[in-house]
C-alpha positions in Angstrom: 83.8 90.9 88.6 86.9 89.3 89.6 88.8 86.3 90.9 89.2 85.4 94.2 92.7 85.0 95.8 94.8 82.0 95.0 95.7 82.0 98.8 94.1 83.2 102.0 97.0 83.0 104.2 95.8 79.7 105.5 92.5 81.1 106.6 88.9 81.3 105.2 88.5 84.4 103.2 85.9 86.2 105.0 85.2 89.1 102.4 86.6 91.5 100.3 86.8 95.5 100.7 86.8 97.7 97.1 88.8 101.1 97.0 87.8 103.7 94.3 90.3 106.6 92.2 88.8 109.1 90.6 90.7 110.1 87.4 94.0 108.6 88.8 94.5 110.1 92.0 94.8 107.9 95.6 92.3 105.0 96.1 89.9 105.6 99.1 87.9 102.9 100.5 84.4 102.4 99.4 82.6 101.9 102.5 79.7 99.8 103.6 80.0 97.4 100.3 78.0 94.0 101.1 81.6 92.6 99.5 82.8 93.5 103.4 81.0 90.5 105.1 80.5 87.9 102.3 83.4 86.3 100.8 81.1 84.7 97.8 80.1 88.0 96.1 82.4 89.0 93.6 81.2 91.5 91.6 80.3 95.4 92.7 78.3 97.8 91.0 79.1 101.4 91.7 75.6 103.6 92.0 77.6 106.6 92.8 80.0 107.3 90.0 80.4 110.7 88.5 80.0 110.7 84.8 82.5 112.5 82.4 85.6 111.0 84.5 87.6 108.0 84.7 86.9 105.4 87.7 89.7 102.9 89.0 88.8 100.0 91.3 91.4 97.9 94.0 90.0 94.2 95.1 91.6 94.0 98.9 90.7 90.2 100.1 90.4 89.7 103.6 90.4 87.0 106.0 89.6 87.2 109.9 92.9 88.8 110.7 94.5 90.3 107.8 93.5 92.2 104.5 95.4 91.7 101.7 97.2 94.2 99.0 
């Protein structure tokens, strides 16, 4: 779960895209996440994590022309 953006860059949010590590190396977008098109769902559970190793997560927010860091 998390905490939506304080700002939006003036716009509606329009939904947020989640990026994945895998034991500390480079995040890679999690595609096709529901979290792309609905800006009120903000939690993600991930059905495809491999056990015995560490899983980091990245919350982008995105509105209708930019995504946020």
């Amino acid at each position: 779960m998390w905490d939506p953006p304080r700002s939006s860059g003036g716009l509606p949010l329009t939904g947020f895209k989640i990026y994945r590590a895998l034991n500390s190396t480079e995040f890679i977008y999690v595609p096709s996440t529901p979290n792309e098109v609905n800006s009120a769902i903000i939690t993600f559970t991930d059905n495809s994590v491999t056990a015995g190793f560490i899983h980091s997560y990245r919350i982008s927010a995105m509105n209708m022309l930019f995504e946020g860091i």
